[in-house]
Each structure stands twice: as structure tokens, then as C-alpha cells.
C-alpha positions as MATLAB code, in Angstrom:
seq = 'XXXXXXXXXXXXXXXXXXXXXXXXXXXXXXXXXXXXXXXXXXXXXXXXXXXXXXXXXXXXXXXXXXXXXXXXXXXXXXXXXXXXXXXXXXXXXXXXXXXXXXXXXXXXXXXXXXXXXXXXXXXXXXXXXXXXXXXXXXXXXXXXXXXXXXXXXXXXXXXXXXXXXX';
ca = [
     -93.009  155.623  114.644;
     -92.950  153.710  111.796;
     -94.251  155.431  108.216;
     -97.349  153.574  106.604;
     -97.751  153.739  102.545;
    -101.155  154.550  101.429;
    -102.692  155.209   97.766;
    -105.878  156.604   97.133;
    -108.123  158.027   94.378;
    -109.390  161.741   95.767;
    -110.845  163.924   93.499;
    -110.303  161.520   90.154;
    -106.455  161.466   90.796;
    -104.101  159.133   92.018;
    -102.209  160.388   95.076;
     -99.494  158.404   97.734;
     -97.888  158.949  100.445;
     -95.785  157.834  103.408;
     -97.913  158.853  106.366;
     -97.860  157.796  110.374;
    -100.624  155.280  111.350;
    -102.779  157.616  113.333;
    -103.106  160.553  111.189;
    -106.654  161.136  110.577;
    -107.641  161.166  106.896;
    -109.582  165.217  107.582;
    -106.023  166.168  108.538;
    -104.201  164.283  105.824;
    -106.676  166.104  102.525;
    -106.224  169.261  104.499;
    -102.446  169.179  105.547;
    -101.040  166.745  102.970;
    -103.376  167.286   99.857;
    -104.295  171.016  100.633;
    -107.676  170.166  100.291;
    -109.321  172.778  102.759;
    -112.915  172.010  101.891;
    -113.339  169.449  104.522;
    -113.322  171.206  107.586;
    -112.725  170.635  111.278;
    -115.546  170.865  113.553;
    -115.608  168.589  116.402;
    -113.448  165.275  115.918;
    -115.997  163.319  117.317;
    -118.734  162.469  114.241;
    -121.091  165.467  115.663;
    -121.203  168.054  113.413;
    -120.646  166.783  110.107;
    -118.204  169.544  108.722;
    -115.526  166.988  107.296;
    -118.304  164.804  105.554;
    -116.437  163.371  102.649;
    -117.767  160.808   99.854;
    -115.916  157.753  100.271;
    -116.416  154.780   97.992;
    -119.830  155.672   97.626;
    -120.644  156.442  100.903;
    -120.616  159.556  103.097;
    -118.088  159.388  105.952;
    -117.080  161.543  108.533;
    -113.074  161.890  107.797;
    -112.449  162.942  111.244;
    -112.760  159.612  112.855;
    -111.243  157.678  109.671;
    -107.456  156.979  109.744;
    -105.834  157.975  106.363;
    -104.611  153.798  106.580;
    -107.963  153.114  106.402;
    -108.521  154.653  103.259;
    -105.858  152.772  101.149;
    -107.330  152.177   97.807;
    -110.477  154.139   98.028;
    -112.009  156.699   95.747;
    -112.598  159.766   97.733;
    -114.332  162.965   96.671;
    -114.202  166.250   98.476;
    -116.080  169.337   98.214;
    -112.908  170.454   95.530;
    -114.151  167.120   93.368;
    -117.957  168.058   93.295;
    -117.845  171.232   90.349;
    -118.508  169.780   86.473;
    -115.245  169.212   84.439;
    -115.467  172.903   82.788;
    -115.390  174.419   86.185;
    -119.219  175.301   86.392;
    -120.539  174.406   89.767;
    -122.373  171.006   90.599;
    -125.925  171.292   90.978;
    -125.681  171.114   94.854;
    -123.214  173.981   94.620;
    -125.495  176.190   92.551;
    -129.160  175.131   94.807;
    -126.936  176.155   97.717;
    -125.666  179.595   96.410;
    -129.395  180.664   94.540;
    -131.512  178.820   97.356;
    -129.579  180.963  100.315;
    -128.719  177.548  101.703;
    -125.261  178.903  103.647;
    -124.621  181.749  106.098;
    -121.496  181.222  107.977;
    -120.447  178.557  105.410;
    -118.533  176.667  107.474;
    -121.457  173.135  107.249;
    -121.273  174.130  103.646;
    -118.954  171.419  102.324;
    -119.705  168.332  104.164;
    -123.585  168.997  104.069;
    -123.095  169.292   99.811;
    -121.099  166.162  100.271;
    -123.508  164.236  102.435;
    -126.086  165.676  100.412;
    -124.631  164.255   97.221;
    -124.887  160.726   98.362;
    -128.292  161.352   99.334;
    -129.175  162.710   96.081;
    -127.517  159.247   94.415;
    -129.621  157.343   97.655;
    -132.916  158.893   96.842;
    -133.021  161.084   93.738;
    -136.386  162.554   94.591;
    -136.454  162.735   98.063;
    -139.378  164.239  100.065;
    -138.600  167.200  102.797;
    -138.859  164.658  105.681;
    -135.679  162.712  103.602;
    -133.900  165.535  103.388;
    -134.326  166.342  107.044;
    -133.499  162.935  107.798;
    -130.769  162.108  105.458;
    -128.761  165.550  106.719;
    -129.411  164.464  110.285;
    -125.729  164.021  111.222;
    -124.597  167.382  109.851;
    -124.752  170.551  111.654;
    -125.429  174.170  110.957;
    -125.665  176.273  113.538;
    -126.476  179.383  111.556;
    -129.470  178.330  109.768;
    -132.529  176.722  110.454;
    -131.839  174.491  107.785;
    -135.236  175.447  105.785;
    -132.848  177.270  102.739;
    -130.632  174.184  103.021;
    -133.560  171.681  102.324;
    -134.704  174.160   99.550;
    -131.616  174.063   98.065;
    -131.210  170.290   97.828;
    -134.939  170.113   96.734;
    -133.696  172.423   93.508;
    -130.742  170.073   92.765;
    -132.535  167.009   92.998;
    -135.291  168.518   90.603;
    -131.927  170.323   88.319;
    -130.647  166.893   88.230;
    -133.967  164.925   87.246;
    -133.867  167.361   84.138;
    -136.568  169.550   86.003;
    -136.516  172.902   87.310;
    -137.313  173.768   90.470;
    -140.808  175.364   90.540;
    -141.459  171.960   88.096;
    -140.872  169.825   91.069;
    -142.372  172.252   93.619;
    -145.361  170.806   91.980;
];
């Protein structure tokens, strides 16, 4: 089979590559890139685990051939910490708000949460619950998780947490 080209932005760099038409774009961070963040749940859009930022929106890179993604800006879980290596407010709500067990939803529910965040920067509880909608956890019951997005929406606003609580 014939090799496609594709360039892409992930993660603020520039990256190529020759790669076959129907290689999904989870496998092609994880395989080609080494980008392990994403992960692989169910390859069918269910659980959410390989939620990736893609040219402003959150997408599901397990249904997205990498082809598809020619000249897009991606961001992955490995983009999200601050340039000095200090973790994005997601990151930290997540680890002080007890929003992970297992860990394995972690990354694409930071990532969908994200583009929530940039949707609705003060989102109520029933936003949260409906904007993570399409991302599993089957460890939690996702209370700690909405907590945890609740603090970096308020860390973000310039507010701390008990500030927004209200």
C-alpha cells in the first residue's frame, strides 16, 4: 500500500511523516510520536480515553485517520503542563481534587476538559456533567472529577477554589 505524507503541529512542534492511509491518528502519537498519554480504550468513540485537542476542538483520535489530520495543531495530554514544567491547572485540580483512581480516563477527560474550560470558563456542575458526557471512568463516580475541573476553572479565572465555591 501506498505511503501517504502528512505534517502536523502536536504539542507546539512540527512533526512529518510517511504513514499508510488507514493508520489511526491514537496509534500514530502513540507508536510514531511516543506520545502514550492518549490511550486506547474502545476504538469505537465510547469511552473517551484517546480524547485529544484538535484545532480547537476535542476529538476522539481513535476514529480519526492520521491523513485526516494533515496540517492541524494537535495537543495531547504531554502538551497540556506550563512551559517551566509545572502542571496545567487541570493537571493540578485533578491530582489535589482526587479526580483519578485507576488513571487510565485521566488524559482524555483533562483534554476534553480543557476545551470545555476554553467553551465555558465558568461552567456550572450540570456543564461539567454534560460537557464530559462522552468520556468514561469506570472507577469513579465522577463527583472528584467535576470538583477538580470546578478548581481549575476558578485557578484559571484568577480565583481560588473555595472563592468560586461561593
Amino acid at each position: 500500500m501506498a505511503k501517504a505524507h502528512v505534517k502536523m503541529t502536536v504539542n507546539g512542534k512540527e512533526v512529518e511523516s510517511l504513514v499508510e492511509p488507514r493508520t489511526l491518528l491514537i496509534h500514530y502519537l502513540r507508536e510514531h510520536l511516543n506520545l502514550t498519554g492518549p490511550h486506547i480504550g474502545c476504538d469505537t468513540t465510547h469511552c473517551g480515553a484517546c480524547t485529544i485537542d484538535m484545532d480547537g476542538k476535542s476529538v476522539k483520535s481513535c476514529t480519526v485517520f492520521t491523513v485526516q489530520a494533515e496540517g492541524a495543531s494537535i495537543t495531547t495530554i504531554e502538551g497540556m503542563a506550563n512551559p517551566d514544567g509545572s502542571l496545567h491547572a487541570l493537571q493540578e485540580g485533578f491530582r489535589i481534587m482526587h479526580g483519578l483512581q485507576c488513571g487510565f480516563c485521566t488524559p482524555g477527560m483533562i483534554m476534553r476538559a480543557h476545551r470545555l474550560l476554553q467553551e465555558i470558563p465558568n461552567p456550572s456542575e450540570d456543564q461539567i456533567r454534560f460537557g464530559i458526557a462522552g468520556n468514561l471512568c469506570r472507577c469513579t463516580g465522577y463527583q472528584n472529577i467535576v470538583k477538580a475541573i470546578q478548581y481549575a476553572a476558578a485557578k484559571l479565572r484568577g480565583e481560588t477554589f473555595a472563592e468560586a465555591a461561593e
